[in-house]
C-alpha positions in Angstrom: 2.0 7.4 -3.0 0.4 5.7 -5.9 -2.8 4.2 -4.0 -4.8 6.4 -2.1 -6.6 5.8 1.0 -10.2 5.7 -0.8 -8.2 2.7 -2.4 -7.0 1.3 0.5 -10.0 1.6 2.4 -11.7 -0.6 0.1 -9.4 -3.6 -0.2 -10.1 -6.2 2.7 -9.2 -10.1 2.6 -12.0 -10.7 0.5 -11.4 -8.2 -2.5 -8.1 -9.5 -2.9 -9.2 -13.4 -2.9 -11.6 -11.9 -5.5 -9.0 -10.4 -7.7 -7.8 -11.9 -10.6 -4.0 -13.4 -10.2 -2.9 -11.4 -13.1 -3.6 -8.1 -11.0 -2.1 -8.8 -7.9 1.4 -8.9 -8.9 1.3 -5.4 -10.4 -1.0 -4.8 -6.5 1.8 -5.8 -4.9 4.5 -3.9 -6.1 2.2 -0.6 -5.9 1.7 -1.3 -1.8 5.4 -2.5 -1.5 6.3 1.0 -3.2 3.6 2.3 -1.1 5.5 0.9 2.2 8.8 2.0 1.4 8.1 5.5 0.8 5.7 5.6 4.2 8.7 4.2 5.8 11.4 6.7 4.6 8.9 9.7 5.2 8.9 7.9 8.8 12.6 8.4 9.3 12.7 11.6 8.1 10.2 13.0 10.3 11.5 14.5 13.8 11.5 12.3 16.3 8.7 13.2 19.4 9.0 11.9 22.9 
């Protein structure tokens, strides 16, 4: 993953208002990376019931 959770941990709503526009595309398409590869680890994991 290419944010960690110390990262994570210290975005909330009003970080990202603060942020400039220029940086939140590339933010986006770190946590949209992020997601995708959180999902596919999901999949790949046995299933527990």
């Amino acid at each position: 993953m290419t944010l960690s959770d110390r990262d994570l941990s210290q975005m909330d709503t009003d970080y990202l208002d603060k942020l400039p526009e220029g940086d939140l595309r590339p933010l986006s398409k770190q946590l949209f990376a992020d997601l995708q590869e959180a999902r596919e680890r999901l999949k790949q994991s046995p299933k527990t019931s």
